[in-house]
N, C-alpha and C positions, 0 to 999 in steps of 0.2 A: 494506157489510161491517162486523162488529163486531167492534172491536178490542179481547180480553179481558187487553193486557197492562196491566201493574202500574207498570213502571219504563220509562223511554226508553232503547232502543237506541242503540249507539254504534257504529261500524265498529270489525269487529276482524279483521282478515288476518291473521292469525298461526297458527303450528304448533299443533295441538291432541293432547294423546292420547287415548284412549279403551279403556278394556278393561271386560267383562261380566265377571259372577262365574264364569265358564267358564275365564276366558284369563286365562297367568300373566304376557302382556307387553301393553305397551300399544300399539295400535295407532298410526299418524299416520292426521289427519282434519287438515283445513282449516276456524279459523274466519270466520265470515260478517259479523258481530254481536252482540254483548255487548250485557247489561243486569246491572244486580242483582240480577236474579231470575231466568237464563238465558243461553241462548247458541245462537245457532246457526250451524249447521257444516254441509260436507261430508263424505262419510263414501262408502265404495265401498262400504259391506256396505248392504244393507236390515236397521232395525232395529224390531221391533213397537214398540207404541204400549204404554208403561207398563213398557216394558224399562228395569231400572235398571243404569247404571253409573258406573265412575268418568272423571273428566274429569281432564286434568294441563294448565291451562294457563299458558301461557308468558307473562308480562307482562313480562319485560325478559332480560336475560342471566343473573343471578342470581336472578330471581324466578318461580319455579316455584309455583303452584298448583295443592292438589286437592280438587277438588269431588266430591259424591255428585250425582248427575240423574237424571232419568228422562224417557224419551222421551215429546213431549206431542203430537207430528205429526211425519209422515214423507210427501215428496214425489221421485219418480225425476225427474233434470233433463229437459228435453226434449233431447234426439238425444246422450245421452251414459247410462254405464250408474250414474253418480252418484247419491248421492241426498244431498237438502237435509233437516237433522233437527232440530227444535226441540227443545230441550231446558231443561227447570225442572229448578234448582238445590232439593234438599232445606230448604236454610238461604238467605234470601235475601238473601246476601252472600259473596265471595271471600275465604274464609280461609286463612292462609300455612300450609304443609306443615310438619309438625314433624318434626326431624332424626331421626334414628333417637337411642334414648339418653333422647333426651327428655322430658318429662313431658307429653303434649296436654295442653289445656283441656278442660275437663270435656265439651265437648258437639263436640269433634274427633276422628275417625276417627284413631286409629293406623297408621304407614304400614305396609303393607303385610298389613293385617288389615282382614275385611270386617266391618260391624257392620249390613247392611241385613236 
């Protein structure tokens, strides 16, 4: 098997959100494993391959991240109707959400505006 990833994975069990340029809220999805260049999750919906959305993940009680992704593989679990979604990060690194108010950095999404 050829392994095309970039960064080493790290366990990551924690609350994930997920919403398409469709939906005005975010979903909950469960992560699997993190890297710096991705994440992957559980997710109930099936989602295509190259499907972009945003990710809100949870790194502590006050540390809310959101990422841009896009789906790069999609797998249903065996005897469950789950599916496993691998997902690359736009930018390859977890950058903190800016408040509302505030000025982003030049190359950060503003919240709650799409810019894909």
């Amino acid at each position: 098997m050829n392994d095309k990833r970039r960064f080493p994975r790290n366990r990551f069990t924690e609350p994930v959100g997920l919403k398409t340029r469709s939906e005005q809220a975010y979903q909950g999805c469960l992560g699997c494993d993190m890297s710096q260049g991705g994440l992957r999750l559980m997710h109930h919906d099936y989602l295509p391959l190259g499907q972009e959305v945003f990710l809100q993940v949870y790194l502590g009680a006050e540390d809310i991240r959101t990422r841009r992704a896009r789906v790069v593989w999609s797998s249903q679990k065996p005897h469950s109707e789950d599916f496993l979604i691998g997902m690359e990060f736009f930018q390859p690194e977890i950058r903190p959400v800016v408040e509302a108010g505030e000025e982003p950095p030049p190359d950060q999404d503003r919240p709650g505006q799409w810019s894909l």
